[in-house]
N, C-alpha and C positions, 0 to 999 in steps of 0.2 A: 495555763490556768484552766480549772475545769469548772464549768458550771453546770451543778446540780438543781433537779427542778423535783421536789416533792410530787410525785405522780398525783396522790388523795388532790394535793390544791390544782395540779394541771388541769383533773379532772373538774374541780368544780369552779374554777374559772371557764373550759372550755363550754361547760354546759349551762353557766350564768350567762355568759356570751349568747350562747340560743337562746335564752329566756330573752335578755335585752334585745336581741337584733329583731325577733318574732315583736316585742311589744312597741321597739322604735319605727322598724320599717311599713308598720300597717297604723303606725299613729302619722297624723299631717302634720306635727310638729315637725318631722324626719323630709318630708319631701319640699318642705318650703327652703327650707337650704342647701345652692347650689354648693355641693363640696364634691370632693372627689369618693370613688367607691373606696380605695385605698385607707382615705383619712377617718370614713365613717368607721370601716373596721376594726383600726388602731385604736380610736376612741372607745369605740364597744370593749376591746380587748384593757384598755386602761380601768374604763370605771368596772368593769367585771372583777380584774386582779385587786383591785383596792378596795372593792365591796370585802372580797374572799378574804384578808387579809385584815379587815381590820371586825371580823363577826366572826364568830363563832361557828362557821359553816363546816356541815358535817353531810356529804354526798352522799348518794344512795351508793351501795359498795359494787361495783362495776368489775366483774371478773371475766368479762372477755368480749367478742365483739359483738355478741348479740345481745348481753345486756346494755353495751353501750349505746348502741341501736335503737334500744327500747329507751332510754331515758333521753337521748335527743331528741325521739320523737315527743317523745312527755313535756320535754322544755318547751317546745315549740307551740305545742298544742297549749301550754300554759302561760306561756307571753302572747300569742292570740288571743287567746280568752283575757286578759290585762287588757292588754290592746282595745279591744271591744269597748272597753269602759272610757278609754281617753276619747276614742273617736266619737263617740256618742256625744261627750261633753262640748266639743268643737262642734260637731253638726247642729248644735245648738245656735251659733252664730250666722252658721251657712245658713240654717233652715229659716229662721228669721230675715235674715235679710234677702231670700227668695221668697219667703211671702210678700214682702214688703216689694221687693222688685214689682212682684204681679199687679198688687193696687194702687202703686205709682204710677206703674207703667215703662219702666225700663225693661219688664220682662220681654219686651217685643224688641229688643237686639241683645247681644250680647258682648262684653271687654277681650280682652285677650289679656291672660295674664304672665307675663312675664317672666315671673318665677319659679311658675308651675305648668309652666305653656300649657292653660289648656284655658277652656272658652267656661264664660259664664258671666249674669247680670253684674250688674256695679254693683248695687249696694249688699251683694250677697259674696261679692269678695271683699267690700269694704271693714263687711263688720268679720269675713273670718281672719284677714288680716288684725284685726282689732283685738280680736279675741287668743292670738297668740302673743300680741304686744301686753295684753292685760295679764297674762299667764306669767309671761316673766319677769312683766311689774309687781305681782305680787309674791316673787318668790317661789312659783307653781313648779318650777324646774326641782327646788329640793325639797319640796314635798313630796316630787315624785320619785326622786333617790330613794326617802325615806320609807317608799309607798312598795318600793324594790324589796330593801332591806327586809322590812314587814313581812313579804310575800315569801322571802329567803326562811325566815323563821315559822311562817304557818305552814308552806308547803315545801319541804327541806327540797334541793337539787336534784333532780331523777325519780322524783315519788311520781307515781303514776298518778294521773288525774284522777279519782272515783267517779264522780259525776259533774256535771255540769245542770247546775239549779235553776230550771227554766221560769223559775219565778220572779230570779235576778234577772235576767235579760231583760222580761217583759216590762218591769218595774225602771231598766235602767231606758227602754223603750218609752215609757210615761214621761221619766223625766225632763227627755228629750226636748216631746211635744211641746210638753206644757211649761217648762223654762224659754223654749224659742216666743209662745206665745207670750209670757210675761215681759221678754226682751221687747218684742216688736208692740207691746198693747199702748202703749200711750199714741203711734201714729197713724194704728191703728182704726183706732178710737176717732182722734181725728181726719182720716181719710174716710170713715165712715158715715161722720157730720157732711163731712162734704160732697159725699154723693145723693146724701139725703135733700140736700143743697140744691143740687144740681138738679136731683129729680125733680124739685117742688118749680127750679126754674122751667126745665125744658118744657112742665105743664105749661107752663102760664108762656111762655115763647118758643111756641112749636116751630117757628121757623127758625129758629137758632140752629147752628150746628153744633150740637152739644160736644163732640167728639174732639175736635179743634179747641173748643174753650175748654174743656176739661181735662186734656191733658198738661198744658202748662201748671194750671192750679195744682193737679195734683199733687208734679212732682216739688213745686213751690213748698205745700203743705208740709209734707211727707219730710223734705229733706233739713224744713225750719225745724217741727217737732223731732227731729230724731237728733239733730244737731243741738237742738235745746234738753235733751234728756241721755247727752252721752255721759253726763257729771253724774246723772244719776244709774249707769251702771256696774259700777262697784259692787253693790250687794249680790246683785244678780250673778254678776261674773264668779262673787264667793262662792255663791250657792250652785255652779256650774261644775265649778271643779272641787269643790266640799263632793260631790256627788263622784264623782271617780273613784275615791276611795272608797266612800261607803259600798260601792259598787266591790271593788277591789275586796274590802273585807266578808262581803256578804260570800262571795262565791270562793273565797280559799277558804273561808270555816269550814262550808260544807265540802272542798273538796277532799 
């Protein structure tokens, strides 16, 4: 039996594969799960072949090995730049809940995390683990197939990047900030009463040691308000990864 592989689809399966592996491998969706190197690549290689197969893809036309060259590197450099936008959305979770460590006070040790073996506060792994379980509760995974698909359409297979529109970045940079700060502002708010608190105590009882009494309350405070406002993260989490794509469409128009 002989099997036959249309070159045009080898080709732009091979080079959707570099778009996806560049936009999975630098998003923390991809490193939170222990799997083998093996199985990630199969995967890359399935949803690539079944992207190719079931759209209209039409590869930049690749006539030897130095145009191939140039449009790998083009994949690459343009699941990076995708990439850019997913990770920004998540740092949204981390970045909040390292604020939040600081004016608790867990910022002064750090967890070990297990699935990522590396070090850092609790509630800034809490909430980026949260913000991956919120991703796939609401479906985030095939929006973001469809976010592929999209990007397969506005910027075909092997086209060279033109530019990269530093307006987006800076803009998906805003985002960032100021969605972390709407995440974390309700315990905020109230760790803020509370030092105000504290201040007006240690006036009036200078001999107290503030330091002692006001780390329990904090983390008290901190972890009631944040525990009492995680029903109300839903919207926020929408408007976290609603911002991906916009991000995603702003910078393939102009590419």
């Amino acid at each position: 039996m002989t099997v036959t592989v249309d070159p045009v689809w080898g080709t732009a399966v091979f080079l959707l594969t570099l778009r996806l592996g560049a936009l999975f491998v630098l998003s923390p969706i991809w490193g939170l799960a222990s799997v083998p190197p093996s199985f990630r690549v199969l995967l890359l290689l399935a949803i690539s072949a079944t992207l190719v197969s079931s759209l209209p893809v039409k590869p930049a036309i690749v006539s030897d090995g130095g145009s191939l060259a140039a449009a790998s590197a083009s994949e690459l450099i343009v699941g990076a730049i995708l990439a850019f936008g997913v990770f920004a959305a998540f740092a949204v979770f981390s970045f909040a809940g390292k604020v939040l460590d600081v004016q608790v006070g867990f910022g002064l040790g750090n967890v070990f995390d297990p699935i990522t073996h590396s070090q850092g506060p609790l509630i800034g792994a809490i909430l980026s683990l949260l913000g991956v379980t919120l991703f796939f509760a609401i479906d985030g995974h095939h929006a973001l197939l469809r976010g592929v698909a999209y990007s397969i359409e506005a910027l075909p297979l092997g086209t060279p990047f033109a530019s990269l529109p530093a307006a987006a970045v800076l803009k998906q940079f805003g985002v960032m900030f100021s969605l972390s700060l709407v995440l974390a502002a309700p315990a905020l708010f109230c760790l803020l009463f509370v030092e105000a608190g504290l201040a007006v105590l240690s006036r009036n009882l200078p001999q107290m040691n503030l330091f002692i009494v006001a780390i329990p309350v904090k983390i008290f405070v901190g972890l009631a308000v944040l525990a009492a406002s995680v029903a109300y993260l839903g919207p926020v989490a929408a408007r976290v990864f609603a911002s991906i794509f916009r991000y995603w469409e702003s910078v393939l128009v102009h590419g």
